[in-house]
PQR file with spaces between the fields and no chain letter, atoms N, CA, C, O and H, PARSE charges and radii, in Angstrom:
ATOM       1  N    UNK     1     -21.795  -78.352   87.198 -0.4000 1.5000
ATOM       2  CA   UNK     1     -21.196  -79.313   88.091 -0.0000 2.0000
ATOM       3  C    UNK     1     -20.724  -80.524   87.287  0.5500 1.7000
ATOM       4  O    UNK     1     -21.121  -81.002   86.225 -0.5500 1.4000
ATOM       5  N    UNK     2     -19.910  -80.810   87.996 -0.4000 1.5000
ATOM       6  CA   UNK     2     -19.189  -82.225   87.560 -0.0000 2.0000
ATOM       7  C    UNK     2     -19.622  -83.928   88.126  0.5500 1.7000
ATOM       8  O    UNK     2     -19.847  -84.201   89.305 -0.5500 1.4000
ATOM       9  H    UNK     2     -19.587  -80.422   88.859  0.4000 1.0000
ATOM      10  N    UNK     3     -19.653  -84.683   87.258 -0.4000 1.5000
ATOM      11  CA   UNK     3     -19.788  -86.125   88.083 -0.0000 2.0000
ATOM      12  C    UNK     3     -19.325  -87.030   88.640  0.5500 1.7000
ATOM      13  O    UNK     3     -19.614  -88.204   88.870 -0.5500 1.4000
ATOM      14  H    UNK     3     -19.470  -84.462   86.301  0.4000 1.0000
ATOM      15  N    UNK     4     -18.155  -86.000   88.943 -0.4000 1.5000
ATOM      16  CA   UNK     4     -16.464  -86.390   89.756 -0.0000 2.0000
ATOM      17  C    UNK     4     -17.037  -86.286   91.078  0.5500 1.7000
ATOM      18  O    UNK     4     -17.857  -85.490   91.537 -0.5500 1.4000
ATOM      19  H    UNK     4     -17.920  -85.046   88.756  0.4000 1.0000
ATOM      20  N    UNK     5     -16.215  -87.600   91.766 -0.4000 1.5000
ATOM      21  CA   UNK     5     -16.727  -87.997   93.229 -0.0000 2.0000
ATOM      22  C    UNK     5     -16.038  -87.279   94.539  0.5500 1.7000
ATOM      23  O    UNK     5     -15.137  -87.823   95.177 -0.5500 1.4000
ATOM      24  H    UNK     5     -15.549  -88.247   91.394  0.4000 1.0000
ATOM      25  N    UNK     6     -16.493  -86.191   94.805 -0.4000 1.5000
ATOM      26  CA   UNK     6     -15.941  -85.754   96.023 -0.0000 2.0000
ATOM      27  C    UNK     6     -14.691  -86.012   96.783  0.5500 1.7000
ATOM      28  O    UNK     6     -14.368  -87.175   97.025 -0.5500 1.4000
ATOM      29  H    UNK     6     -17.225  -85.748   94.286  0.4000 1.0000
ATOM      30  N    UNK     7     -13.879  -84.889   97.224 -0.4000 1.5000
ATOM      31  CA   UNK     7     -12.893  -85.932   97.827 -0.0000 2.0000
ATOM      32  C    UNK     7     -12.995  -85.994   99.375  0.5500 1.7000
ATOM      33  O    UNK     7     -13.080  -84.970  100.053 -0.5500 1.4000
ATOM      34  H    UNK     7     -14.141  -83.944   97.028  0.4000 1.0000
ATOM      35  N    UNK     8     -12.982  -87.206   99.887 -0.4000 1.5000
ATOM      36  CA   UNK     8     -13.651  -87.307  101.271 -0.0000 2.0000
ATOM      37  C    UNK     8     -12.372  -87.464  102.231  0.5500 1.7000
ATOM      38  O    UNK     8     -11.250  -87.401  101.730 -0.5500 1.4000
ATOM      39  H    UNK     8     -12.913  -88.038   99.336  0.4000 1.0000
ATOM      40  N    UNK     9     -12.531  -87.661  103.553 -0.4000 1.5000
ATOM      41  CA   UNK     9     -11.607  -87.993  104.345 -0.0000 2.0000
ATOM      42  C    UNK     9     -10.937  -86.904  105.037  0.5500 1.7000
ATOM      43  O    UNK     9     -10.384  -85.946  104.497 -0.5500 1.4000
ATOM      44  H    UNK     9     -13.443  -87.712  103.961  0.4000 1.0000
ATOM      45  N    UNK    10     -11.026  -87.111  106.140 -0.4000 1.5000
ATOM      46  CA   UNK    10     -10.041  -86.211  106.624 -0.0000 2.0000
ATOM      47  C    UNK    10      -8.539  -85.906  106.462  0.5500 1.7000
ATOM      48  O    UNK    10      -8.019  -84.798  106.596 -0.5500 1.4000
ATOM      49  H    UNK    10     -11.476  -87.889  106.579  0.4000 1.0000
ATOM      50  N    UNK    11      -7.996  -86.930  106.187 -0.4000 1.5000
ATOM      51  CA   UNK    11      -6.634  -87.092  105.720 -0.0000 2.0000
ATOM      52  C    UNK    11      -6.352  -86.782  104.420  0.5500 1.7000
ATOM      53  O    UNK    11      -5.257  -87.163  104.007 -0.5500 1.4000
ATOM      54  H    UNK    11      -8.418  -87.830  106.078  0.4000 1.0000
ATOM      55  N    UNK    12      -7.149  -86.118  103.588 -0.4000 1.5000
ATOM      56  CA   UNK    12      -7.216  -85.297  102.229 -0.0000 2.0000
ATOM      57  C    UNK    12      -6.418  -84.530  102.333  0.5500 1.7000
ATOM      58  O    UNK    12      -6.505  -83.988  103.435 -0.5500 1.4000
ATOM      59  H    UNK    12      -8.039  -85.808  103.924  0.4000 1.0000
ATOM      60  N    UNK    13      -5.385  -84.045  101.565 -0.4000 1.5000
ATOM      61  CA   UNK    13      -4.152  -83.443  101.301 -0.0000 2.0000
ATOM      62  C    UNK    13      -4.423  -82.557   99.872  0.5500 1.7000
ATOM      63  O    UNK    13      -4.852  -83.030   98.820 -0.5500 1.4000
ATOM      64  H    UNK    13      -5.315  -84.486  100.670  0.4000 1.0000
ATOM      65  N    UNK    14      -4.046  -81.117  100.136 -0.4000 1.5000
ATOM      66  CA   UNK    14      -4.335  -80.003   99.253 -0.0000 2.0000
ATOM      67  C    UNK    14      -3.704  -79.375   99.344  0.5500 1.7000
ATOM      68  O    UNK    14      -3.478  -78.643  100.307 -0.5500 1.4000
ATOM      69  H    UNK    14      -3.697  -80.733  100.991  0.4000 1.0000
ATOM      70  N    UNK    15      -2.842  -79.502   97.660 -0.4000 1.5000
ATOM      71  CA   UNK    15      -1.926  -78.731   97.443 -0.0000 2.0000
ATOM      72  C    UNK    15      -1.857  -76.831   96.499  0.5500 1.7000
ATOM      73  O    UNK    15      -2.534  -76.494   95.528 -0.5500 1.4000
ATOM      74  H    UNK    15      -3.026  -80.098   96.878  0.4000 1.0000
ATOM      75  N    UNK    16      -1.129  -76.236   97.027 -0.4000 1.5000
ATOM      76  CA   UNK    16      -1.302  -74.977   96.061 -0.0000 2.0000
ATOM      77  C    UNK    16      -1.181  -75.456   94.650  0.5500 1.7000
ATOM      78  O    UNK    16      -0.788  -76.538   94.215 -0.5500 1.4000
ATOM      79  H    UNK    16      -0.579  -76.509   97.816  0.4000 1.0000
ATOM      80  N    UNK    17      -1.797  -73.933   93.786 -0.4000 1.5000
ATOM      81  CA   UNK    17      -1.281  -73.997   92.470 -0.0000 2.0000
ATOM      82  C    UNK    17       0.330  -73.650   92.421  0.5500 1.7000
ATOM      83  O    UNK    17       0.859  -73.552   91.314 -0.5500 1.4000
ATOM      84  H    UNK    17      -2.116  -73.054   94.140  0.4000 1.0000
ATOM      85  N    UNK    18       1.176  -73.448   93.713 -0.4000 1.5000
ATOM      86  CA   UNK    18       2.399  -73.073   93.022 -0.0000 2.0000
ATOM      87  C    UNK    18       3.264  -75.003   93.305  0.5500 1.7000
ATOM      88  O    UNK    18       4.210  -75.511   92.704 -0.5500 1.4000
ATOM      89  H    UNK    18       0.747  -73.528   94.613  0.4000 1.0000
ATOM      90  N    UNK    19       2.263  -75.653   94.617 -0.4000 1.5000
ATOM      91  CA   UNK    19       2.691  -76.981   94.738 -0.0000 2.0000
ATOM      92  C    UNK    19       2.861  -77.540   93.386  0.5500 1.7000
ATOM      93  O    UNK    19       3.851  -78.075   92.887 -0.5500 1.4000
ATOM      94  H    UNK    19       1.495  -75.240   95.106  0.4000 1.0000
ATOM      95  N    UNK    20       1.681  -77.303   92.889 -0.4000 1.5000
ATOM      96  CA   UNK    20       1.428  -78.449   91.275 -0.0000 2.0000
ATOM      97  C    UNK    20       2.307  -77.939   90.413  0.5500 1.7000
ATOM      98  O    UNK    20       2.698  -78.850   89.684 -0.5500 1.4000
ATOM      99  H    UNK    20       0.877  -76.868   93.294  0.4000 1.0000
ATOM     100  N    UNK    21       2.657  -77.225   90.225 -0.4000 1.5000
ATOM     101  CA   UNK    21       3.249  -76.646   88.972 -0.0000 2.0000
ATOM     102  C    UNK    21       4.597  -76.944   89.382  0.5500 1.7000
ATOM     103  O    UNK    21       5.433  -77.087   88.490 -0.5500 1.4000
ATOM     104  H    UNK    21       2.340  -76.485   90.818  0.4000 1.0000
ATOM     105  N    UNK    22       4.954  -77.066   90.621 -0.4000 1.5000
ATOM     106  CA   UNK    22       6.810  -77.028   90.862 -0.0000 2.0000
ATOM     107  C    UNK    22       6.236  -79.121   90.672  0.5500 1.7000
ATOM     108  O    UNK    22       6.844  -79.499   89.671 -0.5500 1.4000
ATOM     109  H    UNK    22       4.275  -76.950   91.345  0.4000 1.0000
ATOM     110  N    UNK    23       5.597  -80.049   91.110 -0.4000 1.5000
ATOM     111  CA   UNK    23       5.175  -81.328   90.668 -0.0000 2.0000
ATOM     112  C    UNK    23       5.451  -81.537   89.615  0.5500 1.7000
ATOM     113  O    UNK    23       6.632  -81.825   89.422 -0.5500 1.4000
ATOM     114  H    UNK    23       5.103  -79.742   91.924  0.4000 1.0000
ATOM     115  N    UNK    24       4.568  -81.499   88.491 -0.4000 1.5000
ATOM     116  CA   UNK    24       4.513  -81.532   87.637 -0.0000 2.0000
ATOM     117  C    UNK    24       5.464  -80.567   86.785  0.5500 1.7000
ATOM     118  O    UNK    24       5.320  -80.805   85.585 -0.5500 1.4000
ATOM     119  H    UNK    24       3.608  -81.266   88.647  0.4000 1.0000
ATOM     120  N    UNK    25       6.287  -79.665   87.009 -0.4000 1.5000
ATOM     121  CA   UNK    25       7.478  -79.304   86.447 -0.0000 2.0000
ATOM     122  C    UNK    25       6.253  -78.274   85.185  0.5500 1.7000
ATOM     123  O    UNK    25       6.240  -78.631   84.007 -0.5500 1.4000
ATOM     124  H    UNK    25       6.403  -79.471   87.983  0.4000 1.0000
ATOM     125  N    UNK    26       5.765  -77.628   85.432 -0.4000 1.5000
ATOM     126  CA   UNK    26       4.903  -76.387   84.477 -0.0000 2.0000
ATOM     127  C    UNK    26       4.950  -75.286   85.114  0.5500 1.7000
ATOM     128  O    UNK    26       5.703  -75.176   86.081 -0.5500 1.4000
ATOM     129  H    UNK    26       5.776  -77.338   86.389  0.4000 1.0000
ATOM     130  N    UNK    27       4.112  -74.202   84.674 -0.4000 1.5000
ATOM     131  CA   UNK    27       4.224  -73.313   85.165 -0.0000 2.0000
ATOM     132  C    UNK    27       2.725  -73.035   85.841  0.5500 1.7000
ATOM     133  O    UNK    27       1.722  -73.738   85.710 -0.5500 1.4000
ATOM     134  H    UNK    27       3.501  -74.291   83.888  0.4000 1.0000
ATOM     135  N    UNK    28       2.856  -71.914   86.532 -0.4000 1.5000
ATOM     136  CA   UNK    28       1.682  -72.204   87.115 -0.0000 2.0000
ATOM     137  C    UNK    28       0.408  -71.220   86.587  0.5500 1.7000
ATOM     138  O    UNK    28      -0.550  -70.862   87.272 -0.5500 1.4000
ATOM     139  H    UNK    28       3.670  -71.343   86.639  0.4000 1.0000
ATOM     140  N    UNK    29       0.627  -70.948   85.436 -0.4000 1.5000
ATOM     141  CA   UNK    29      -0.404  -70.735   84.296 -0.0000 2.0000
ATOM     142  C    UNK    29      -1.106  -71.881   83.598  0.5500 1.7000
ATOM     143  O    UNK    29      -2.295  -71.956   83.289 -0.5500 1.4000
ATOM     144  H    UNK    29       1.406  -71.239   84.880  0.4000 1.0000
ATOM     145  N    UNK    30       0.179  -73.040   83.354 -0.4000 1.5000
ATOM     146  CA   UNK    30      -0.229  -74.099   82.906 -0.0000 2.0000
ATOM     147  C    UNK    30      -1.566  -74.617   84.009  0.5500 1.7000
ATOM     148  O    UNK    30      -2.644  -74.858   83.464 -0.5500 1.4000
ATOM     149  H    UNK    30       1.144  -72.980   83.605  0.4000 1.0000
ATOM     150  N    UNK    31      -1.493  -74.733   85.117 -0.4000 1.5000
ATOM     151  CA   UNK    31      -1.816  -75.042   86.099 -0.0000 2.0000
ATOM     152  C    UNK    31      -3.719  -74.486   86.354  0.5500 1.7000
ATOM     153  O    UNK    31      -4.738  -75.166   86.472 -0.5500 1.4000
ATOM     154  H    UNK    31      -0.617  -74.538   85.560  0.4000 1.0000
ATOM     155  N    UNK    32      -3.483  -72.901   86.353 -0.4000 1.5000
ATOM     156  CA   UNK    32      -4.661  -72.429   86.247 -0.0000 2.0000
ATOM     157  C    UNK    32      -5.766  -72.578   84.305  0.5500 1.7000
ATOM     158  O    UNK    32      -6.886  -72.328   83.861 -0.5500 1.4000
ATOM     159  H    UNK    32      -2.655  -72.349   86.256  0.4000 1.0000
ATOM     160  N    UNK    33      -4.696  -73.026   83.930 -0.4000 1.5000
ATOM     161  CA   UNK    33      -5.394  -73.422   82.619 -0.0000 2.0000
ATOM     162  C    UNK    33      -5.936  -74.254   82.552  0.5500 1.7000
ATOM     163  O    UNK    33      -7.044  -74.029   82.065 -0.5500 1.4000
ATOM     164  H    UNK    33      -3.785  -73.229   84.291  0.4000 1.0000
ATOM     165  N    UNK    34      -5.629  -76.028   82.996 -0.4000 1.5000
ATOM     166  CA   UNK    34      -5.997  -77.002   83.571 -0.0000 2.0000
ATOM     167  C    UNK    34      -7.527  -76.906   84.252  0.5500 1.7000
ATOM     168  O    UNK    34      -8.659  -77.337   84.029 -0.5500 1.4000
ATOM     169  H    UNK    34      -4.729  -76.211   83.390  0.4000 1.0000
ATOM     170  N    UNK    35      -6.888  -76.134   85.145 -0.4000 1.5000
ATOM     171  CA   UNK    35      -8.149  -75.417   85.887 -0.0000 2.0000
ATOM     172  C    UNK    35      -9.369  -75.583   86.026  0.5500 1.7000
ATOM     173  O    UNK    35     -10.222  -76.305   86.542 -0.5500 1.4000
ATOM     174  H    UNK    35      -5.969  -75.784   85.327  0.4000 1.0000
ATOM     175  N    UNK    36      -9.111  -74.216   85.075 -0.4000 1.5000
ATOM     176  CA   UNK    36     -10.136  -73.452   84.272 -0.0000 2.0000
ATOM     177  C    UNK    36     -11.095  -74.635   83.187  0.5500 1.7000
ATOM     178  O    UNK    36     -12.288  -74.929   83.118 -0.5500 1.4000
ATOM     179  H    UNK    36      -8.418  -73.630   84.656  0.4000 1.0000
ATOM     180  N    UNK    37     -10.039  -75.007   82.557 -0.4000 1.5000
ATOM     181  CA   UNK    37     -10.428  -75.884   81.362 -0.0000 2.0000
ATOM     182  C    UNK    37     -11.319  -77.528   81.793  0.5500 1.7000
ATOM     183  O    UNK    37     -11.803  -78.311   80.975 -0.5500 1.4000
ATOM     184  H    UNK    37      -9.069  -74.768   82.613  0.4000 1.0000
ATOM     185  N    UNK    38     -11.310  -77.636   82.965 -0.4000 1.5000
ATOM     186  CA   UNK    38     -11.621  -78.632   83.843 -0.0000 2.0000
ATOM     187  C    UNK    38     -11.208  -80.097   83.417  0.5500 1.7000
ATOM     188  O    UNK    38     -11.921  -81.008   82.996 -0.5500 1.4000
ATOM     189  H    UNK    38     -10.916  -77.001   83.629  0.4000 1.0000
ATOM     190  N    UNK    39      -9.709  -80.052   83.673 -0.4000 1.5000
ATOM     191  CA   UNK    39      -9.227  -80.963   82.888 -0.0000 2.0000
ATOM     192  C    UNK    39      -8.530  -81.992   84.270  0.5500 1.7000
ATOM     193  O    UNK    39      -8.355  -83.203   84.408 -0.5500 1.4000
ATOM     194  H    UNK    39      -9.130  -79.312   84.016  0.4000 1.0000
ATOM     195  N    UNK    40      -8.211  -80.503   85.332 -0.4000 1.5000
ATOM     196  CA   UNK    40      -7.870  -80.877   87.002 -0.0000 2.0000
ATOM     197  C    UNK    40      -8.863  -80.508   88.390  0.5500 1.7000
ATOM     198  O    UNK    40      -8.921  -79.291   88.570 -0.5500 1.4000
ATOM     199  H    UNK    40      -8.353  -79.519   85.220  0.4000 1.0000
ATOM     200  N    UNK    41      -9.174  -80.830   88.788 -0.4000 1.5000
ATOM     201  CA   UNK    41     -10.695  -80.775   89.494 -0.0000 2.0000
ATOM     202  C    UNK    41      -9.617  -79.750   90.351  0.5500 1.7000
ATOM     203  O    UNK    41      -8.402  -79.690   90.161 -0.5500 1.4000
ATOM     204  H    UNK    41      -9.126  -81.818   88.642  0.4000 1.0000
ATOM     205  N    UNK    42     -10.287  -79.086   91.190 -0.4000 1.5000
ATOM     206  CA   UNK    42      -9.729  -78.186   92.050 -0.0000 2.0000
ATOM     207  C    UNK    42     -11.043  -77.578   92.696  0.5500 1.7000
ATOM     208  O    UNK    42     -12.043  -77.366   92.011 -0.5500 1.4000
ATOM     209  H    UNK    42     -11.274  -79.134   91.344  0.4000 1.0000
ATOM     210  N    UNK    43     -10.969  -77.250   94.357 -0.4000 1.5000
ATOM     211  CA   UNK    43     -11.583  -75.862   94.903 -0.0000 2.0000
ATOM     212  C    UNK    43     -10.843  -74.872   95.494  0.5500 1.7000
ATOM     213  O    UNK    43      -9.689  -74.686   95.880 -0.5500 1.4000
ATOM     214  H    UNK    43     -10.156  -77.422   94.913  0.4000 1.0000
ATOM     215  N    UNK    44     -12.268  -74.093   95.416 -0.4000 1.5000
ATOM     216  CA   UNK    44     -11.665  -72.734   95.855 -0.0000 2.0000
ATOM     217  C    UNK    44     -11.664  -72.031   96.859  0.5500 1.7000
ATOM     218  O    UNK    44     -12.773  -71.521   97.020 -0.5500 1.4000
ATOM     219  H    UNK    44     -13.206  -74.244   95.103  0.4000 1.0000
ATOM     220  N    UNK    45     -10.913  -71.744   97.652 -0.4000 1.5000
ATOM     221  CA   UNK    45     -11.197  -71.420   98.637 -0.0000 2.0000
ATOM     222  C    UNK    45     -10.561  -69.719   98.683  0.5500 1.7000
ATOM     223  O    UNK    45      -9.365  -69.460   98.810 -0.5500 1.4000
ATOM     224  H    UNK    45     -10.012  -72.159   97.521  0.4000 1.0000
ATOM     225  N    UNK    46     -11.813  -68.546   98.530 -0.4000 1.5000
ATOM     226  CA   UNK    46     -11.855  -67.302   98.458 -0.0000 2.0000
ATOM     227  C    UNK    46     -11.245  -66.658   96.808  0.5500 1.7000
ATOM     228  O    UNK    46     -12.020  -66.298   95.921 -0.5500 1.4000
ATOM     229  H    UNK    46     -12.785  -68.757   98.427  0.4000 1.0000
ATOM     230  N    UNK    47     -10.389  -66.641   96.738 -0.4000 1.5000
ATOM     231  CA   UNK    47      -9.419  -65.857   95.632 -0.0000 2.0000
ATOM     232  C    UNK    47      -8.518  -67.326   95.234  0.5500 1.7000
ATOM     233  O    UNK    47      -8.132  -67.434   94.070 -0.5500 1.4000
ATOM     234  H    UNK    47      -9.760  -66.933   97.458  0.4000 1.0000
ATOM     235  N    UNK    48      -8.202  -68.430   96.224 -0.4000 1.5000
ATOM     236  CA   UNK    48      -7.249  -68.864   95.898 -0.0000 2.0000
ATOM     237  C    UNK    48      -7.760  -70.258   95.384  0.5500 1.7000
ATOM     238  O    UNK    48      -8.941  -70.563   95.551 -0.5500 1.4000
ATOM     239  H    UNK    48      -8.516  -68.342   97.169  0.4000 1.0000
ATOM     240  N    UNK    49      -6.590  -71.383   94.555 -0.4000 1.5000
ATOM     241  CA   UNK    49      -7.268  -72.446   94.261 -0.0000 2.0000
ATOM     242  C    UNK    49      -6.752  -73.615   95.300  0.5500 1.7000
ATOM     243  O    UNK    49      -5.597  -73.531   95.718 -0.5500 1.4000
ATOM     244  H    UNK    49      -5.630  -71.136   94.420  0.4000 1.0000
ATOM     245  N    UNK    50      -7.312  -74.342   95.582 -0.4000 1.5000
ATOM     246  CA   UNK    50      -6.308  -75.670   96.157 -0.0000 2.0000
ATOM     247  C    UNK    50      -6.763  -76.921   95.243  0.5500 1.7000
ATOM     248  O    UNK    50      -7.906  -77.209   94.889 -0.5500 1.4000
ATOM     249  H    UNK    50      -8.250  -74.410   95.243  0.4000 1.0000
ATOM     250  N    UNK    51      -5.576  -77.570   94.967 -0.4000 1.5000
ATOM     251  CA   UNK    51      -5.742  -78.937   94.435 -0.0000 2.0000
ATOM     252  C    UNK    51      -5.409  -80.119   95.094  0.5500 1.7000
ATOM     253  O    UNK    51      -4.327  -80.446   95.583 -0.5500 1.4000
ATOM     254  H    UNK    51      -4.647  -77.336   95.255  0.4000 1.0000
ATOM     255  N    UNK    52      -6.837  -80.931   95.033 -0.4000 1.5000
ATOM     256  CA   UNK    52      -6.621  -82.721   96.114 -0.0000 2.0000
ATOM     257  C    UNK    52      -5.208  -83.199   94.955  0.5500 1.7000
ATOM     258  O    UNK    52      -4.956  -83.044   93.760 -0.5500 1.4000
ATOM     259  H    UNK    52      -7.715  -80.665   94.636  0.4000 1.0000
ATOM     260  N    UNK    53      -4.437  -83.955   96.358 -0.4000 1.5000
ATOM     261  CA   UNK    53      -3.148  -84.887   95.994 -0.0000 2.0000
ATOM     262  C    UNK    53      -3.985  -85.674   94.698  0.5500 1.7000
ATOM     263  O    UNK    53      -3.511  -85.748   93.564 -0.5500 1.4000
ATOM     264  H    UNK    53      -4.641  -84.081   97.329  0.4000 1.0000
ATOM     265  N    UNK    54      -5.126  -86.159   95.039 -0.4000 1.5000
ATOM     266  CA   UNK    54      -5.187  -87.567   94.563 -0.0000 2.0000
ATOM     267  C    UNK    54      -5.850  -86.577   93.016  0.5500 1.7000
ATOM     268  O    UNK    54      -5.743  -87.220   91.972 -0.5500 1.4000
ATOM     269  H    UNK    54      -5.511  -86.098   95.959  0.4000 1.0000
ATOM     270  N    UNK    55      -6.286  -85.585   92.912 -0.4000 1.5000
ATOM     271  CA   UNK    55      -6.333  -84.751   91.550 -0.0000 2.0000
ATOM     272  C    UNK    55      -5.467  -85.048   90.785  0.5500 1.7000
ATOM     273  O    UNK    55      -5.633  -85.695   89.751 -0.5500 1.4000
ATOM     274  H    UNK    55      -6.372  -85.062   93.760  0.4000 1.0000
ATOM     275  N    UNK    56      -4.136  -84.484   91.318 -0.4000 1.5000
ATOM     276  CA   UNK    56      -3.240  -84.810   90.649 -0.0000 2.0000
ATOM     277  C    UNK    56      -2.497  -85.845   90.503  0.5500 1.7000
ATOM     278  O    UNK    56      -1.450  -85.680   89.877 -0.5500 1.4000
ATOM     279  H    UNK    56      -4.001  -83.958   92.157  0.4000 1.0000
ATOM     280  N    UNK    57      -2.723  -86.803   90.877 -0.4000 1.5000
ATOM     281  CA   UNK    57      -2.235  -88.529   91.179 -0.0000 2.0000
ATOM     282  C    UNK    57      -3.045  -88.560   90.095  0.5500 1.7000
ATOM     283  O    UNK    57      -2.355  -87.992   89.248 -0.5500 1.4000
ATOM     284  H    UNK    57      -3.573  -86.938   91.385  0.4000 1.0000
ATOM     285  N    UNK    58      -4.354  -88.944   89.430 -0.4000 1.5000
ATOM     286  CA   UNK    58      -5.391  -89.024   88.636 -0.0000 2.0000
ATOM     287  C    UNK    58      -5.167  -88.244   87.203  0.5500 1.7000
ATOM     288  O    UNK    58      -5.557  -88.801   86.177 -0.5500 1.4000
ATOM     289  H    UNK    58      -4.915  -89.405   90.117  0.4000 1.0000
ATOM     290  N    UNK    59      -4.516  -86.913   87.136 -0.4000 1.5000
ATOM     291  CA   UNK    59      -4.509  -86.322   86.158 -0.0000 2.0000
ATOM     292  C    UNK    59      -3.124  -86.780   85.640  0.5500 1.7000
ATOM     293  O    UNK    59      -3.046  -86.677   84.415 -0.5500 1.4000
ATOM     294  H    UNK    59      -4.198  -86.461   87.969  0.4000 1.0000
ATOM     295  N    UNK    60      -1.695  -87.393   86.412 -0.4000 1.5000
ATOM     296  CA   UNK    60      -0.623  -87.845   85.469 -0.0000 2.0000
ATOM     297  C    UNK    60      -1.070  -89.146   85.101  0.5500 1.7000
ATOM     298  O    UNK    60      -0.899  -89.580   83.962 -0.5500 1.4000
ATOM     299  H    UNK    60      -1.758  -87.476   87.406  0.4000 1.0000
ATOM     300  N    UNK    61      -1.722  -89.889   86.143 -0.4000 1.5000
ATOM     301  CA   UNK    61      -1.941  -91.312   85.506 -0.0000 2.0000
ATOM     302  C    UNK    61      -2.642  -91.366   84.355  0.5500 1.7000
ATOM     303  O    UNK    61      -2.094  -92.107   83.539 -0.5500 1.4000
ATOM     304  H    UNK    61      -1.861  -89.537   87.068  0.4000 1.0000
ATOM     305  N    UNK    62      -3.683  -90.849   83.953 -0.4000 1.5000
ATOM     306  CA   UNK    62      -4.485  -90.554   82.823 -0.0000 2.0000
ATOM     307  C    UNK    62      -3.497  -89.837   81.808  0.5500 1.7000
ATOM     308  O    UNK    62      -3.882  -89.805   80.639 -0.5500 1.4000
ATOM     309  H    UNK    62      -4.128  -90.247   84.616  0.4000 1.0000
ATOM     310  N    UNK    63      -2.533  -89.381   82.043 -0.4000 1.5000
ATOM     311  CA   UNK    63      -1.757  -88.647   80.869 -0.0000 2.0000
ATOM     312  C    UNK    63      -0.326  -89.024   80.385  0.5500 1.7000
ATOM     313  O    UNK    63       0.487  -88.366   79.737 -0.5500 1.4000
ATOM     314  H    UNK    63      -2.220  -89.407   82.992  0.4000 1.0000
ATOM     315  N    UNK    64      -0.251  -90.573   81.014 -0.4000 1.5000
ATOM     316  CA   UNK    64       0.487  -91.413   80.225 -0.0000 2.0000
ATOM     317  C    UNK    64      -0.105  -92.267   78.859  0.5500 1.7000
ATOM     318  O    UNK    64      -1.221  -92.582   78.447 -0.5500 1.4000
ATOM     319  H    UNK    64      -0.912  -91.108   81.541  0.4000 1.0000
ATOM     320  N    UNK    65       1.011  -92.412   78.501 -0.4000 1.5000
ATOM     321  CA   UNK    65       0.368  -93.406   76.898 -0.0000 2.0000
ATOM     322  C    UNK    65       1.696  -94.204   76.830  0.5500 1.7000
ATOM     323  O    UNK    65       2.790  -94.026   77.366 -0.5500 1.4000
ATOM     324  H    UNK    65       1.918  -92.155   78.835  0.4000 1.0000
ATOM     325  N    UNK    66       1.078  -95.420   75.738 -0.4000 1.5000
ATOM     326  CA   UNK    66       1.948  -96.075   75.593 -0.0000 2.0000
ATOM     327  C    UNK    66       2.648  -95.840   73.700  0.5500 1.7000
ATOM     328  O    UNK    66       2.146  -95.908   72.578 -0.5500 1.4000
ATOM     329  H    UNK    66       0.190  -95.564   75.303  0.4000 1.0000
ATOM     330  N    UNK    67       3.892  -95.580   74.207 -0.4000 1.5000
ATOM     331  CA   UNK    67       4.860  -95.733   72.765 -0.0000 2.0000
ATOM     332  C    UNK    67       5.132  -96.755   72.723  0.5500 1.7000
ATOM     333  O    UNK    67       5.067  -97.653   73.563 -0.5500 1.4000
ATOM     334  H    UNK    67       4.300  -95.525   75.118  0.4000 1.0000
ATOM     335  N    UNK    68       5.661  -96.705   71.156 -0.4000 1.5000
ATOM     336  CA   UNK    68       6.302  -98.008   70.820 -0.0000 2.0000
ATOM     337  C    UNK    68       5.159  -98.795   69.472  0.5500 1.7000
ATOM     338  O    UNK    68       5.436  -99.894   68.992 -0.5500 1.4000
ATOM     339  H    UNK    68       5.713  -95.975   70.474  0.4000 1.0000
């Protein structure tokens, strides 16, 4: 388990792995790699994955840097 804080609320929004990957412009291998690699929090629901909005709100903000 992780020490990542639940995502609460009813108004929680969960997107597919084919949502994220057309988002974020990858593929959706990239996506299950992430995954896997627990780099994007995600559950599962049966066979399939769903990812919270705010996952991925969290995983581009963290994966900017600054140039220059």
């Amino acid at each position: 388990m992780t020490d990542r804080e639940p995502v609460s609320g009813i108004n929680a929004k969960f997107l597919t792995v084919a949502e994220v990957a057309s988002l974020m412009r990858v593929s959706k291998m990239s996506v299950y790699r992430m995954i896997h690699a627990g780099e994007l929090e995600a559950v599962r629901f049966g066979r399939n994955f769903r990812v919270p909005e705010t996952a991925v709100d969290a995983y581009l903000r963290g994966a900017y840097y600054d140039v220059g």
